[in-house]
C-alpha positions in Angstrom: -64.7 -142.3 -193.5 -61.4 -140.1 -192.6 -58.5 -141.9 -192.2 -57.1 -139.9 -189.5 -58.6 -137.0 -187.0 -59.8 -133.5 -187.9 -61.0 -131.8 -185.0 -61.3 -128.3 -186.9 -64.2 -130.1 -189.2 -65.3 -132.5 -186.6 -64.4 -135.6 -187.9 -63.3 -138.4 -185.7 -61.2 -141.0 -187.4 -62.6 -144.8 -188.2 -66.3 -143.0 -188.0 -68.9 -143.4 -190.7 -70.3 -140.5 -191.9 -73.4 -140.4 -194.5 -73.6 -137.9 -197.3 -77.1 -136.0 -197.6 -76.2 -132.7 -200.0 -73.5 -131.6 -202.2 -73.0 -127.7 -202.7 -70.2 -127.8 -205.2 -70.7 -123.6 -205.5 -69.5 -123.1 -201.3 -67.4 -126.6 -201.9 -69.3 -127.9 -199.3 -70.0 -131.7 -197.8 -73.3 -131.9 -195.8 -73.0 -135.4 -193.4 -74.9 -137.0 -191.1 -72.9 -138.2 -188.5 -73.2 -141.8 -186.4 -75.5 -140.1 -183.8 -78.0 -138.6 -186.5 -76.8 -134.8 -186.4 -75.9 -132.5 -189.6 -72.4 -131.9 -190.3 -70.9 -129.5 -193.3 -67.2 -129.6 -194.3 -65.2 -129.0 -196.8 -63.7 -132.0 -198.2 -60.5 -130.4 -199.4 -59.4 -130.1 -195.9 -60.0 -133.6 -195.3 -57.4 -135.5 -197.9 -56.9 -138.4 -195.9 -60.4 -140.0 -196.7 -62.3 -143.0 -198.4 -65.4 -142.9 -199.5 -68.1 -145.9 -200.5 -71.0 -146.7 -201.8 -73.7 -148.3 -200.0 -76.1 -151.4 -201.2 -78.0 -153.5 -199.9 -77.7 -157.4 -200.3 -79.5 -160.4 -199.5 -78.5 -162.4 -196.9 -79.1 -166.3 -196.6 -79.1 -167.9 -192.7 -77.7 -171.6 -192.9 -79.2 -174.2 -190.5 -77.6 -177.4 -189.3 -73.7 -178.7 -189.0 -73.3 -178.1 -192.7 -74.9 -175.1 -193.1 -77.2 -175.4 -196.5 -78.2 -172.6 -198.1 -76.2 -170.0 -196.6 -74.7 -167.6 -198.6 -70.6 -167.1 -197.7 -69.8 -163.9 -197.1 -66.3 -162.1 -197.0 -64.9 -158.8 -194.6 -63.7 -156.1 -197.1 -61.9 -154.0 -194.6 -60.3 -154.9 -191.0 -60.6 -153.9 -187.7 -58.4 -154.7 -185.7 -60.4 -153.9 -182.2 -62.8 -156.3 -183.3 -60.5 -159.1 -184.5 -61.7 -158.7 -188.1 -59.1 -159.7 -191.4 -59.8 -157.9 -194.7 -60.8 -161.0 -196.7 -61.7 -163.3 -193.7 -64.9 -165.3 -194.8 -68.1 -166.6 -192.8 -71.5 -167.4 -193.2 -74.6 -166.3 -191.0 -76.3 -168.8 -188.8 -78.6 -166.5 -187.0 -80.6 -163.5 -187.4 -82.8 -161.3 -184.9 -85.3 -159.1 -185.0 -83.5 -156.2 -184.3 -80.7 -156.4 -186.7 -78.4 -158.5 -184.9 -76.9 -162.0 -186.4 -74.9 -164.5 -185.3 -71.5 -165.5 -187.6 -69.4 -168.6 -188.1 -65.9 -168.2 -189.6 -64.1 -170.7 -191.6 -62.3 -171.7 -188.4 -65.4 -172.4 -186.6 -65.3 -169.5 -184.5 -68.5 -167.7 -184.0 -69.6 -163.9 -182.8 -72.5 -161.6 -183.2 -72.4 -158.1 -185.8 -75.1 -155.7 -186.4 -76.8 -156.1 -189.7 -79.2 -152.9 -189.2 -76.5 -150.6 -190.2 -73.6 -150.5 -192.5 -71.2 -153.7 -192.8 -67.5 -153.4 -195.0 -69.1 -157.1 -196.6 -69.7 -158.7 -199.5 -70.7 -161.9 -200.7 -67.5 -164.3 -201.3 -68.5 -165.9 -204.3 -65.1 -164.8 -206.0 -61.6 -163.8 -205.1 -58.5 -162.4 -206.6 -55.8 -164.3 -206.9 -53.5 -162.0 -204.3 -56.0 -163.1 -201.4 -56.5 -167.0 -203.0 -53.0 -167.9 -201.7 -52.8 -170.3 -199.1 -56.8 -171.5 -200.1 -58.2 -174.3 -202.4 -61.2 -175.6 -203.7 -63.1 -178.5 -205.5 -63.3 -176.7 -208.9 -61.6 -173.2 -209.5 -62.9 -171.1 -212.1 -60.0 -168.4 -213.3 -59.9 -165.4 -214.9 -56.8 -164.4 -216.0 -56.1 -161.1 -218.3 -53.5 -158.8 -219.1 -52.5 -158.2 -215.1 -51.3 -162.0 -215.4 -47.5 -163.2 -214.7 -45.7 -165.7 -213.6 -46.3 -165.7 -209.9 -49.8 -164.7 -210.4 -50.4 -167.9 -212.8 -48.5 -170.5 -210.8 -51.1 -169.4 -207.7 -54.4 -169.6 -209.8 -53.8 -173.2 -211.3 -52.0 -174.6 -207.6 -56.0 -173.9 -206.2 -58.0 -176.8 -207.5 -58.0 -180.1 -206.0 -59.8 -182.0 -208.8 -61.1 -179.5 -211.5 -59.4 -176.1 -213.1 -61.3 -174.2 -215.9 -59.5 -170.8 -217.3 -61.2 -167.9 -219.0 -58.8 -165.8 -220.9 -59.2 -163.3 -224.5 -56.1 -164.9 -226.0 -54.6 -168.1 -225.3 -51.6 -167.0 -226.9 -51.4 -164.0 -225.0 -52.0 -165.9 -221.7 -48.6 -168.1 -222.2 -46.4 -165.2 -222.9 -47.7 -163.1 -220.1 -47.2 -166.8 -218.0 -43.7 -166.6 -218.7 -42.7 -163.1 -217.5 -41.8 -163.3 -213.6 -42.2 -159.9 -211.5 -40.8 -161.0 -208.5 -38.5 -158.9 -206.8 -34.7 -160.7 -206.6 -32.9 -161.9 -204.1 -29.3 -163.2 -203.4 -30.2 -166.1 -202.4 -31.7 -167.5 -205.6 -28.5 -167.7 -207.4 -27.5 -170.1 -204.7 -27.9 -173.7 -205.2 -30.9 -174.8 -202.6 -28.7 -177.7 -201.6 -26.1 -175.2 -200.2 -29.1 -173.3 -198.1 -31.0 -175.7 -196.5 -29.2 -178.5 -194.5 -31.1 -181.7 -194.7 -32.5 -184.0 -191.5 -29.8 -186.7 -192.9 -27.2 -184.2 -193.0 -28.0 -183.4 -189.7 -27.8 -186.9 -188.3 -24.5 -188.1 -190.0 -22.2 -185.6 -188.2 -18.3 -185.6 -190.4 -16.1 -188.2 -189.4 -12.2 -187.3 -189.7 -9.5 -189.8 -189.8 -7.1 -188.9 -187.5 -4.0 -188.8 -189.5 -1.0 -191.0 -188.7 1.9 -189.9 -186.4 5.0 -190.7 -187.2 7.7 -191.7 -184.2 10.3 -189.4 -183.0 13.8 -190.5 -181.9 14.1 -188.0 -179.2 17.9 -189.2 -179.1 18.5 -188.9 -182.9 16.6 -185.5 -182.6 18.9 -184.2 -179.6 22.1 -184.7 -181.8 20.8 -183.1 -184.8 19.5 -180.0 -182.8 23.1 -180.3 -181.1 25.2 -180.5 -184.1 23.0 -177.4 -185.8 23.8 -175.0 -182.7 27.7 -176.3 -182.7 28.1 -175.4 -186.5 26.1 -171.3 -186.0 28.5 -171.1 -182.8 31.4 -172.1 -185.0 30.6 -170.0 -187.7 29.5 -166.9 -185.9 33.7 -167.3 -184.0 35.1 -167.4 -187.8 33.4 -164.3 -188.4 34.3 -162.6 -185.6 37.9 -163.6 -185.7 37.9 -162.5 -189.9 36.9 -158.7 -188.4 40.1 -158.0 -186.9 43.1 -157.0 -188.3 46.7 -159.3 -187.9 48.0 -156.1 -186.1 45.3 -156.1 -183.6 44.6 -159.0 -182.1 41.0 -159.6 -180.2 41.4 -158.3 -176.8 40.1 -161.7 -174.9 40.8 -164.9 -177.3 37.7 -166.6 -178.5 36.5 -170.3 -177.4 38.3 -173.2 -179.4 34.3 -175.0 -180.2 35.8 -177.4 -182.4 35.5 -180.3 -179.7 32.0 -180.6 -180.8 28.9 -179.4 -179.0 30.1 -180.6 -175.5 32.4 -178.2 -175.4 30.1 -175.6 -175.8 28.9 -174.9 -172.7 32.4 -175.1 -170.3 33.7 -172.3 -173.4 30.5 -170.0 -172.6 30.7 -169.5 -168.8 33.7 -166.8 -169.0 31.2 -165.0 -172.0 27.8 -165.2 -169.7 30.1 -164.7 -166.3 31.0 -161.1 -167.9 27.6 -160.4 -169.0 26.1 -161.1 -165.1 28.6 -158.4 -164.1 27.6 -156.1 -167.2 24.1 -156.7 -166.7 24.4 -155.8 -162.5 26.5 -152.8 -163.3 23.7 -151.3 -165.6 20.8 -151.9 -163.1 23.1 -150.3 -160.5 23.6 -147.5 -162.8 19.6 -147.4 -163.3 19.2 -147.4 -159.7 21.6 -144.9 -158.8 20.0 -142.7 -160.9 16.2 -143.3 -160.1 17.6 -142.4 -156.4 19.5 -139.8 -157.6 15.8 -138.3 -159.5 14.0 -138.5 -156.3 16.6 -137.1 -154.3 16.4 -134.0 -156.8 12.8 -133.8 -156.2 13.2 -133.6 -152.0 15.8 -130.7 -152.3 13.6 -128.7 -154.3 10.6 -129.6 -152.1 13.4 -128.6 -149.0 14.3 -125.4 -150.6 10.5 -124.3 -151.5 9.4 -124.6 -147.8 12.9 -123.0 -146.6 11.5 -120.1 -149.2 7.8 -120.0 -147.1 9.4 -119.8 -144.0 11.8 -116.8 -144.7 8.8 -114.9 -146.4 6.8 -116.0 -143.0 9.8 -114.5 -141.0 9.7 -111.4 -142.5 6.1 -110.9 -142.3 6.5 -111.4 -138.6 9.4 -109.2 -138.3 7.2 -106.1 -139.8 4.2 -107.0 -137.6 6.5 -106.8 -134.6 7.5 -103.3 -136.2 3.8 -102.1 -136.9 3.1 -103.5 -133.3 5.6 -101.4 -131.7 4.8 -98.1 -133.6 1.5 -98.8 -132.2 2.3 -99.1 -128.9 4.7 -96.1 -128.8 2.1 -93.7 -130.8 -0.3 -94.8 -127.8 2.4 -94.1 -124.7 2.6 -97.3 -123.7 4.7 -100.6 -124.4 2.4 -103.2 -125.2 4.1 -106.8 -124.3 3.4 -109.8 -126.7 3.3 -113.0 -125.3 2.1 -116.3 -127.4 -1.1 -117.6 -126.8 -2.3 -120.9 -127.1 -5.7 -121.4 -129.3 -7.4 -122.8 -126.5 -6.0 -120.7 -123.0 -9.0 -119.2 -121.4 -9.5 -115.5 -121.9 -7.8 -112.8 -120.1 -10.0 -110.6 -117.4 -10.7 -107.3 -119.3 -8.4 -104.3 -117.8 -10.0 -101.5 -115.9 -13.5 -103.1 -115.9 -16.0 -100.8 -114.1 -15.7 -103.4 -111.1 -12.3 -102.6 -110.8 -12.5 -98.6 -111.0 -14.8 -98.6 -108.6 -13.0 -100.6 -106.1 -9.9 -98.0 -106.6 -12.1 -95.1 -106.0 -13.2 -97.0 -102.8 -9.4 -97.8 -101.9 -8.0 -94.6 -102.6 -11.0 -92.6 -101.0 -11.4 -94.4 -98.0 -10.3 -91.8 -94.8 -10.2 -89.1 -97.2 -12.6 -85.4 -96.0 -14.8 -84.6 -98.9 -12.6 -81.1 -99.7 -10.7 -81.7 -103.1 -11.4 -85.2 -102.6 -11.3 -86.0 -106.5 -7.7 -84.1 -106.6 -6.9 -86.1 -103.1 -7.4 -89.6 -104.5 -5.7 -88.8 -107.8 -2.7 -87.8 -105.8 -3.1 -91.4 -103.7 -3.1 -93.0 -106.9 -0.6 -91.3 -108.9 1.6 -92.4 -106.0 1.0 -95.7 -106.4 1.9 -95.9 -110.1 -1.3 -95.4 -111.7 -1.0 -93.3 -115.0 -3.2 -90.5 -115.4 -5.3 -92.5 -117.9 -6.5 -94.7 -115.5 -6.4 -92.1 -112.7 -9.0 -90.1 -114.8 -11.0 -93.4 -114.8 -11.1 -93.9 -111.4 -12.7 -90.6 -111.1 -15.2 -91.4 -113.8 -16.5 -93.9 -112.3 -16.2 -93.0 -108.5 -16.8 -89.3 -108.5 -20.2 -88.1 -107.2 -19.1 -84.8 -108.8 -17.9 -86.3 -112.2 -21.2 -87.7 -112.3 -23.4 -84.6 -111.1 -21.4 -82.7 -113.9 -22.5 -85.6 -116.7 -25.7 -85.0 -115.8 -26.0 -81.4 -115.9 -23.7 -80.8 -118.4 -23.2 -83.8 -120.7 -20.4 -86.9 -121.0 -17.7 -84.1 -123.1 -17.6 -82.3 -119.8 -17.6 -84.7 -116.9 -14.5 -86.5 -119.3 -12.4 -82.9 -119.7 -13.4 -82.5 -115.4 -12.0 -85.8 -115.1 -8.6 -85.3 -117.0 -8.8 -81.8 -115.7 -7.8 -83.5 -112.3 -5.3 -85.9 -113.3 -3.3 -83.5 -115.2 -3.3 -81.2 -111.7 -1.8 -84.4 -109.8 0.6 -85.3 -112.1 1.7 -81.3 -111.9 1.8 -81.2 -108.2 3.3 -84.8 -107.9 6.0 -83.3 -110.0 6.8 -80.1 -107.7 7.8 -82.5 -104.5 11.2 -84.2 -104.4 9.4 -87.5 -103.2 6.9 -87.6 -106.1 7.0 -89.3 -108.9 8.2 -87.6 -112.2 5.9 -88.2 -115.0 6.3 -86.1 -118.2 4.2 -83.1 -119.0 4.2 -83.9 -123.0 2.1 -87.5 -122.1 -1.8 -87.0 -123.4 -4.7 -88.1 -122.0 -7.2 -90.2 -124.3 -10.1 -91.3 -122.7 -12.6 -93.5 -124.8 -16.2 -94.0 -123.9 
């Protein structure tokens, strides 16, 4: 039977398995396994194993309460699924056909086993002493040899109720071997058992204390003592003090006459504790001034860190405004910079198509068709339009501009365009009336 698994040899652990051959040439184990099939290992791969041998015994069935003529019978291994004790006795008080009897324990228990096939039993017509304990009998028939001690004694003579027979080789041998103890020791056997083990009476008769006297106080007689010790330390403490100075220097404030007696004591302290109040006020002042003096430390150099950030923010403002500027000049135009609040609503979008269109309209309107791209650009020019957005106006008004995109491609139609606006600005310039605009500004167009 293998005490635990092995899967590569096919053994299952807790099942029986019968040996049919021996080949001790391959070192090979053929088995019959619990369902009847052939099975060969090698038992050197399969350490954790017990083997038996297998008899066959006669079994008597008992009839009636008490069971005469039944032979007692003993488990010699457990199991713990089925609730069976390695030792556990009982006695058969039924038997079937097929193999299967019915069991009594010694605690009156009963259960049914199969008989047909192989049992761990044995008949319990003897015992060792290790699974006697706790049992007794009528008569007790011992055996005791040279595995005998002290512990192993006491529990094979404690057995018997009324009749105790030893067998032993050597009576002398038994009662040295009776005397040698193999227990294992403990702490607790060099303590007295009385110390241990508190009794039932002990228990009952709970320790009663006397409470011990009091003796009476004279709270007056105690007042004058405790008086008459503080008057004599106050005393000699002024002696000492007064010793410490020299006859050339005299104390700077004269010390309290307590030679009155004790009720003089207090009226000669208030100038002493009046000048520690005012020492004590000064110092938590002090402490005060300074804790205020700490935090106000601490908020100057919080002031003079964001006085820092704000500078640094200045400046970086300042050269934006600069950058914005260069900008705006390298472009030909001032560009204005007004705050904005996060949430004002956005601005229309300058010179949308809309509004080109409705210039070209304006400035076209009574106008013959002959150099009518160079008239309105003149009309507009007038009117303060820069040739940017007069070149605009054309783009998106001009049937021309737009045949000449068409044919010709968007590079085109935008030279035609500032082609036109550069020739208005040039005649514009040429009249006293017109309006001067400088022959060095460029034209950028985008797309």
């Amino acid at each position: 039977m293998p005490i635990q698994d092995y899967r590569q040899q096919g053994l299952i652990r807790g099942e029986q398995y019968g040996v049919i051959a021996v080949n001790p040439e391959a070192q090979q184990v053929v088995l019959e396994t619990p369902s009847g099939s052939v099975l060969s290992i090698n038992p050197a791969l399969c350490p954790r194993k017990t083997v038996y041998t297998t008899q066959s015994i006669s079994v008597a069935v008992g009839v009636g309460e008490a069971l005469p003529g039944a032979n007692r019978l003993r488990w010699t291994r457990n199991n713990p699924k089925a609730g069976i004790r390695n030792g556990q006795e009982f006695v058969v008080t039924g038997l079937e056909a097929d193999g299967m009897a019915t069991i009594q324990d010694g605690a009156g228990q009963t259960g049914t086993i199969s008989l047909s096939g192989n049992q761990y039993i044995d008949y319990a017509w003897v015992s060792t002493t290790y699974s006697s304990q706790g049992k007794t009998a009528e008569r007790v028939l011992a055996l005791l040899g040279e595995t005998t001690n002290r512990e192993a004694f006491y529990v094979a003579i404690s057995r018997a109720k009324r009749a105790l027979t030893l067998y032993t080789t050597s009576q002398a041998d038994l009662v040295r071997l009776a005397q040698v103890s193999r227990a294992k020791e403990n702490v607790s056997d060099y303590v007295p058992l009385t110390q241990q083990v508190i009794n039932h009476g002990q228990l009952l008769q709970p320790e009663q204390r006397q409470p011990e006297p009091i003796p009476s106080i004279d709270p007056r007689a105690v007042g004058e003592r405790i008086g008459n010790r503080v008057a004599e330390q106050l005393r000699a403490a002024a002696g000492r003090d007064m010793r410490e100075y020299a006859a050339s220097a005299p104390p700077r404030r004269p010390r309290p006459d307590l030679g009155g007696g004790f009720g003089d004591v207090a009226p000669a302290l208030e100038p002493e504790l009046g000048a520690l109040g005012r020492a004590i006020a000064a110092y938590r002042q002090r402490r005060d001034l300074l804790r205020c003096a700490g935090d106000l430390a601490g908020a100057v150099a919080a002031v003079n860190c964001g006085v820092e950030q704000l500078e640094r923010a200045a400046q970086d403002r300042v050269g934006l405004a600069a950058a914005v500027d260069r900008l705006a000049r390298a472009v030909g135009g001032t560009v204005g910079r007004e705050p904005q609040k996060l949430d004002a609503p956005e601005p229309p979008k300058a010179n949308s198509r809309e509004q080109l269109l409705a210039r070209w309209e304006h400035y076209s309107a009574g106008l013959p068709s002959a150099s009518l791209e160079l008239r309105v650009a003149q009309r507009a020019l007038r009117n303060g339009h820069s040739p940017k957005e007069i070149a605009l106006v054309l783009v998106a008004g001009s049937e021309t501009v737009r045949r000449i995109y068409e044919s010709q491609g968007k590079q085109q139609a935008m030279k035609y365009a500032t082609h036109i606006a550069r020739m208005a600005v040039e005649q514009g310039a040429k009249q006293p009336s017109g309006v001067k605009v400088s022959k060095a500004q460029q034209i950028e167009l985008g797309d």
